[in-house]
BALO-716944 format. One line per 8 residues: their letters; for each residue y, z, x negated of N, C-alpha, C. Coordinates in nm, 4 decimals. Last residue first. Layout:
BEGIN
a	Y,Z,X,Y,Z,X,Y,Z,X; ...
//
This chain:
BEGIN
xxxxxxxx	1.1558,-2.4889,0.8826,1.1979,-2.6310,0.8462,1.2483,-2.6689,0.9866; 1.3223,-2.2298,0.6191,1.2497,-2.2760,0.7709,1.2953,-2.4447,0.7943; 1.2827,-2.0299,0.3486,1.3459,-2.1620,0.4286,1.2923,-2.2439,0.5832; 1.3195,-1.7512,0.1965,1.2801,-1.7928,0.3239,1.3419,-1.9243,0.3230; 1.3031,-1.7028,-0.1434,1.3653,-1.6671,-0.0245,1.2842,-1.7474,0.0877; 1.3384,-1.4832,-0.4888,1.2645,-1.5942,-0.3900,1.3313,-1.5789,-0.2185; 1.5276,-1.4097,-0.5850,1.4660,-1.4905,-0.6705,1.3544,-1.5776,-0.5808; 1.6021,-1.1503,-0.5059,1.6661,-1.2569,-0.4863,1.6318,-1.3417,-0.5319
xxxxxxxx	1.4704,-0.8615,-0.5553,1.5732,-0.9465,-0.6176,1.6709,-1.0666,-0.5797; 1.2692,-0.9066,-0.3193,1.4097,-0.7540,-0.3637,1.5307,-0.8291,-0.4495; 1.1480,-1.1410,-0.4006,1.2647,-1.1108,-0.2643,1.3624,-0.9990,-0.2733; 1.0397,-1.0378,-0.6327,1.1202,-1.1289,-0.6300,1.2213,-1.1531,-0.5089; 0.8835,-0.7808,-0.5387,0.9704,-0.7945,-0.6216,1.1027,-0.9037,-0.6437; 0.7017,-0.9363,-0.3937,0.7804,-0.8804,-0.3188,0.8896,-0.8075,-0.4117; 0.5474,-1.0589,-0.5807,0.5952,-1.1170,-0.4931,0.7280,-1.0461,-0.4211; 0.4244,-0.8429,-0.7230,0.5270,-0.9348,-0.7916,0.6148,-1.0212,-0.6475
xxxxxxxx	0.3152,-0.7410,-0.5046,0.3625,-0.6578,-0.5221,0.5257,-0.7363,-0.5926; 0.1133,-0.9487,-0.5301,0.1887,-0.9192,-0.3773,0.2753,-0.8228,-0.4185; -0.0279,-0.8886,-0.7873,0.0213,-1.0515,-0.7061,0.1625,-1.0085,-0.5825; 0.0345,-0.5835,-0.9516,-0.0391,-0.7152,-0.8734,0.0335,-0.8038,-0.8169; 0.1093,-0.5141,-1.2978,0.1633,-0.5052,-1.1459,0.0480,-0.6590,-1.0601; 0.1059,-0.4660,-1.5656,-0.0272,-0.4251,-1.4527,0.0232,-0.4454,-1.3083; 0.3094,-0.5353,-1.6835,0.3135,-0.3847,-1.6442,0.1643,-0.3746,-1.5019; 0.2533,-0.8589,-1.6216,0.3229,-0.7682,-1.7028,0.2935,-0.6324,-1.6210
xxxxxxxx	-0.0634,-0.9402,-1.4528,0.0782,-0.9659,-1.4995,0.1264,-0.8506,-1.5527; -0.4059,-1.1005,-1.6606,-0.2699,-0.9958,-1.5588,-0.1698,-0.9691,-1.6023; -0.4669,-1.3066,-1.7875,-0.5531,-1.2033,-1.7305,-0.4732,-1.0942,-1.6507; -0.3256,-1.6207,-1.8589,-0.3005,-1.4943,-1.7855,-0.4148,-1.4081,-1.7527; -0.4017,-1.9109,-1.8469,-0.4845,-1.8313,-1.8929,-0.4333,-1.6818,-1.8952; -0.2937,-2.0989,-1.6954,-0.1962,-2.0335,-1.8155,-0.2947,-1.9349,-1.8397; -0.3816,-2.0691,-1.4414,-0.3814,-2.1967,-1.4853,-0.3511,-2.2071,-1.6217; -0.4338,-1.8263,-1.3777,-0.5417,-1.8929,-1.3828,-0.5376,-1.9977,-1.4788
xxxxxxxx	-0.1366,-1.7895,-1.3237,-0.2278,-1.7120,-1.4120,-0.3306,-1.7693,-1.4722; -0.0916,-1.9968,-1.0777,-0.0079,-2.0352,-1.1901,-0.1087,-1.9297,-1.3225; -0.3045,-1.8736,-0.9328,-0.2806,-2.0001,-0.9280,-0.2326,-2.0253,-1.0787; -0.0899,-1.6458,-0.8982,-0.2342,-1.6167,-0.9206,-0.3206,-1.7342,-0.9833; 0.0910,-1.7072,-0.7447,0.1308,-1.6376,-0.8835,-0.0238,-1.6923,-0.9285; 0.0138,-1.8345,-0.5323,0.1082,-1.9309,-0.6702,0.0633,-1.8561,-0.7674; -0.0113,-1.6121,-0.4025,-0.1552,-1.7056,-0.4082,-0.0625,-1.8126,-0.5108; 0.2659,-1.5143,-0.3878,0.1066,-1.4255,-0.4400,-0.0103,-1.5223,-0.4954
xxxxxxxx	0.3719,-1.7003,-0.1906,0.3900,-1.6811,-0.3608,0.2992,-1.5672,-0.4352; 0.1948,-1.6809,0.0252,0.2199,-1.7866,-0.0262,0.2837,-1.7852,-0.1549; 0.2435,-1.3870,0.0843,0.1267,-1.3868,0.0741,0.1141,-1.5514,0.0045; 0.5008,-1.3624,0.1471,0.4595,-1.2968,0.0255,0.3054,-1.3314,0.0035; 0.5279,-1.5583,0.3935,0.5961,-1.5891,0.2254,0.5038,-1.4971,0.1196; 0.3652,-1.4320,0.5394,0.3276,-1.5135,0.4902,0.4204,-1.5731,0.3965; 0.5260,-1.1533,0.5637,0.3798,-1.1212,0.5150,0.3321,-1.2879,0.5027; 0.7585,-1.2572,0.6608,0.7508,-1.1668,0.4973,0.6477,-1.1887,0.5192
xxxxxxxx	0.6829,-1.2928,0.9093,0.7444,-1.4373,0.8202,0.7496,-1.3324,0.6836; 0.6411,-1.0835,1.0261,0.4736,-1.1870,1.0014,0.5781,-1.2915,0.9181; 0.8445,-0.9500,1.0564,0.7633,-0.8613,0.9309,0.6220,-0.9904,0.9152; 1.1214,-1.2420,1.0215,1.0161,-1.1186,1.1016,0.9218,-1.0800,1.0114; 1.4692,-1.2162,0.9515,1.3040,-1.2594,0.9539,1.2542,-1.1451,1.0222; 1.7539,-1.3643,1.1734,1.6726,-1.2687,1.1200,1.5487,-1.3065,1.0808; 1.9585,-1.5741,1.1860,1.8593,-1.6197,1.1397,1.7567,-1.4704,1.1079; 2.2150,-1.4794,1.1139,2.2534,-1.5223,1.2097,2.0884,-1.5548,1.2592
xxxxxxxx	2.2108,-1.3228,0.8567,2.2311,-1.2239,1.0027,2.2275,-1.3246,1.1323; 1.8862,-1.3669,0.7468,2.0346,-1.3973,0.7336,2.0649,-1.3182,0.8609; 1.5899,-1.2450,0.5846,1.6425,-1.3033,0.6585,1.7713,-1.3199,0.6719; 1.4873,-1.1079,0.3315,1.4973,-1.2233,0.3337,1.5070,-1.2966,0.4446; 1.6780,-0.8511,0.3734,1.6801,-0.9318,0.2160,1.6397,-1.0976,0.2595; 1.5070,-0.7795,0.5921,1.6316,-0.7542,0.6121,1.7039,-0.9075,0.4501; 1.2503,-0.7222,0.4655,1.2697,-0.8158,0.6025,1.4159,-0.8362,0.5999; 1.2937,-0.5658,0.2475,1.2330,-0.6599,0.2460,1.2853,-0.7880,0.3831
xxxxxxxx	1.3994,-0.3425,0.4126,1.4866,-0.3780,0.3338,1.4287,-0.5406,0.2941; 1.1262,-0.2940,0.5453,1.2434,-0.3487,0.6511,1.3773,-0.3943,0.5465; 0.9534,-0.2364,0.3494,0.9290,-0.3397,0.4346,1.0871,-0.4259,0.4734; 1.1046,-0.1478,0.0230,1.0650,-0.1071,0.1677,1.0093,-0.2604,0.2406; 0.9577,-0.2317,-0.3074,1.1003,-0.1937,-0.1792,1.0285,-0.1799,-0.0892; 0.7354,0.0545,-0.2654,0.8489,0.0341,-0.2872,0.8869,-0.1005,-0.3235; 0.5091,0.1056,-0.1364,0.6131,0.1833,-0.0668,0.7545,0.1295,-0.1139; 0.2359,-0.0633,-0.0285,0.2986,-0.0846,-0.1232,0.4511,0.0305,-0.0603
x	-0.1178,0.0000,-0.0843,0.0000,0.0000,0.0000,0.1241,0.0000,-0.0888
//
């Protein structure tokens, strides 16, 4: 389980005010750059990422940050 960032700061980060996200549009972004990360590891011979951190966790790192985002088509 993951406690830190939060869900709703998460949800909040990667939706807009006019455009909110929903907790199932985070859980398939994070779950679509998780399955990259993992992908991209495999592919780069990676045995795991920096500081032992997992896939989904990195993922949701990057939305805290800003480094990854929502686009709707």
């Amino acid at each position: 389980m993951i406690n830190e960032p939060a869900v709703d700061k998460l949800v909040e980060k990667l939706g807009t005010k006019e455009h909110p996200a929903s907790r199932y549009e985070l859980c398939v972004v994070v779950a679509k750059r998780a399955r990259q990360v993992i992908d991209q590891a495999q592919n780069q011979g990676i045995k795991e990422l920096p500081d032992k951190m997992k896939e989904i966790a990195f993922a949701c790192r990057e939305i805290e940050s800003g480094k990854l985002s929502l686009t709707r088509d």
